[in-house]
C-alpha positions in Angstrom: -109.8 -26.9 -29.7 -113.0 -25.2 -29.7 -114.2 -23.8 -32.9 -115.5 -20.4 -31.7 -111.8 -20.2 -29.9 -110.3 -20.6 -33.6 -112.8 -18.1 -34.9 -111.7 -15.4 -32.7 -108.2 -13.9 -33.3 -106.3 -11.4 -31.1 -103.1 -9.3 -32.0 -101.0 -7.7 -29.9 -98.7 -4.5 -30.6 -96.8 -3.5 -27.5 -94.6 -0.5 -26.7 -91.9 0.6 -24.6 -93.7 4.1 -22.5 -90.1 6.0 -21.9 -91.8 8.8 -21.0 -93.5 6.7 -18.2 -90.6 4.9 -17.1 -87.5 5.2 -15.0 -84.8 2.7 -15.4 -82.7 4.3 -12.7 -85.7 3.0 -10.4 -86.2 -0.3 -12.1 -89.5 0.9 -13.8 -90.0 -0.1 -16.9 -93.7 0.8 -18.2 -95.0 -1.0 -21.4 -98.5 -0.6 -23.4 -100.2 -3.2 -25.3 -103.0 -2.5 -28.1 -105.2 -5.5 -28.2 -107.5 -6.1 -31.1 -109.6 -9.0 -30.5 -111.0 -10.2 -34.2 -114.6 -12.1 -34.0 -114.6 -14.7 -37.4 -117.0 -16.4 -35.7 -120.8 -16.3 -37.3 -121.9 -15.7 -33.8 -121.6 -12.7 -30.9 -119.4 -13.5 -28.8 -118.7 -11.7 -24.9 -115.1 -11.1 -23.8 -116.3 -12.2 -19.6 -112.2 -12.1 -18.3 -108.6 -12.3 -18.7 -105.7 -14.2 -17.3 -102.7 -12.8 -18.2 -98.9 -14.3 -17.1 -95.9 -12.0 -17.2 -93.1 -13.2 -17.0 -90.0 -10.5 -16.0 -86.6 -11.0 -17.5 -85.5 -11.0 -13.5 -87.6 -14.8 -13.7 -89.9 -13.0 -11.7 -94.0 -14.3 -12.6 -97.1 -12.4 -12.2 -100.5 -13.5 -13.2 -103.7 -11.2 -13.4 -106.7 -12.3 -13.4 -109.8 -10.3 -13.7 -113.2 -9.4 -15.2 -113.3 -7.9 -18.8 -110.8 -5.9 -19.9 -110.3 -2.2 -19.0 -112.8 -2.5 -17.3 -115.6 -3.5 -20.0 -116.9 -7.1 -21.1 -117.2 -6.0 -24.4 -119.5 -7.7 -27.3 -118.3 -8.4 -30.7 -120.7 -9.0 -33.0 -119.6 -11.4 -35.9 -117.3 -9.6 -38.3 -116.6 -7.2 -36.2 -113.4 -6.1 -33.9 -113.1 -4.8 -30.3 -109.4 -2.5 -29.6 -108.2 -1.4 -26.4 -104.6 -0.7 -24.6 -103.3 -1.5 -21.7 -100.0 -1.6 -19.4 -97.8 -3.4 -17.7 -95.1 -2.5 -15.2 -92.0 -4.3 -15.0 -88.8 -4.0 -12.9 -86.8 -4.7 -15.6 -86.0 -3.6 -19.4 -87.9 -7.0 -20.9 -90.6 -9.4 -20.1 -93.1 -11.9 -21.9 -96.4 -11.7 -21.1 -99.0 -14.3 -22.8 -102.8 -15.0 -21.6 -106.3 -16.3 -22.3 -109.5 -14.4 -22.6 -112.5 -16.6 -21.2 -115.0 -15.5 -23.9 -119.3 -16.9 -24.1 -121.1 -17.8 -27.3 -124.0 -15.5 -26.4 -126.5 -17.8 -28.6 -125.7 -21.0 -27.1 -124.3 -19.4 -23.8 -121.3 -21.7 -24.6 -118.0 -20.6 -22.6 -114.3 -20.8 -24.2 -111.5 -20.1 -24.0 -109.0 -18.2 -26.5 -105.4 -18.3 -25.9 -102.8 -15.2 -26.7 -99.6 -16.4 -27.7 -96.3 -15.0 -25.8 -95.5 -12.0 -27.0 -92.2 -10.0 -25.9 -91.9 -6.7 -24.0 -88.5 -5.2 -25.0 -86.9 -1.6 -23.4 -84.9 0.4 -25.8 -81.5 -0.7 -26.3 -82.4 -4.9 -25.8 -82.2 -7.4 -28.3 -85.9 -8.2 -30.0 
């Protein structure tokens, strides 16, 4: 693996949006903080996401896109770049898990940085 892709960590805190969803309609609306960590010695640019969601129904989506909310953000080294997002299922649990295609914007080096599978649970489902 890629050295820079070690260096940079992300964590991810989702949450169930009641107030956004309707189970009676099979909506289910989840948010996801995302705190991308740069250990690197080296600024790195977030250029796009894949993301794969996979719906308890065994139903799979995949996003891909530029940036994230709609930014490429830079993170110098040391430093951290937070946002939130959503994801819309039709039913109460999901996993969704990605990678962030990042540059070294010294060496205009690309890599990759996976996010590990992390679970999207309704209220009332076991974690």
């Amino acid at each position: 693996m890629n050295e820079l892709a070690e260096a940079v960590r992300v964590d991810v805190e989702p949450a169930y949006r009641a107030d956004e969803s309707s189970p009676a309609e099979q909506r289910f609306v989840f948010s996801y903080t995302i705190t991308v960590h740069n250990h690197s010695p080296c600024s790195v640019q977030l250029l796009a996401r894949y993301w794969k969601i996979t719906q308890g129904s065994g139903k799979v989506q995949e996003v891909r896109g530029k940036g994230v909310v709609g930014k490429q953000p830079l993170i110098a080294p040391g430093q951290v770049f937070r946002y939130t997002s959503r994801a819309v299922l039709d039913c109460p649990v999901g996993v969704m898990e990605g990678t962030y295609t990042c540059v070294d914007t010294a060496a205009q080096r690309p890599f990759d940085v996976a996010i590990a599978p992390f679970r999207l649970a309704g209220p009332n489902q076991v974690h």
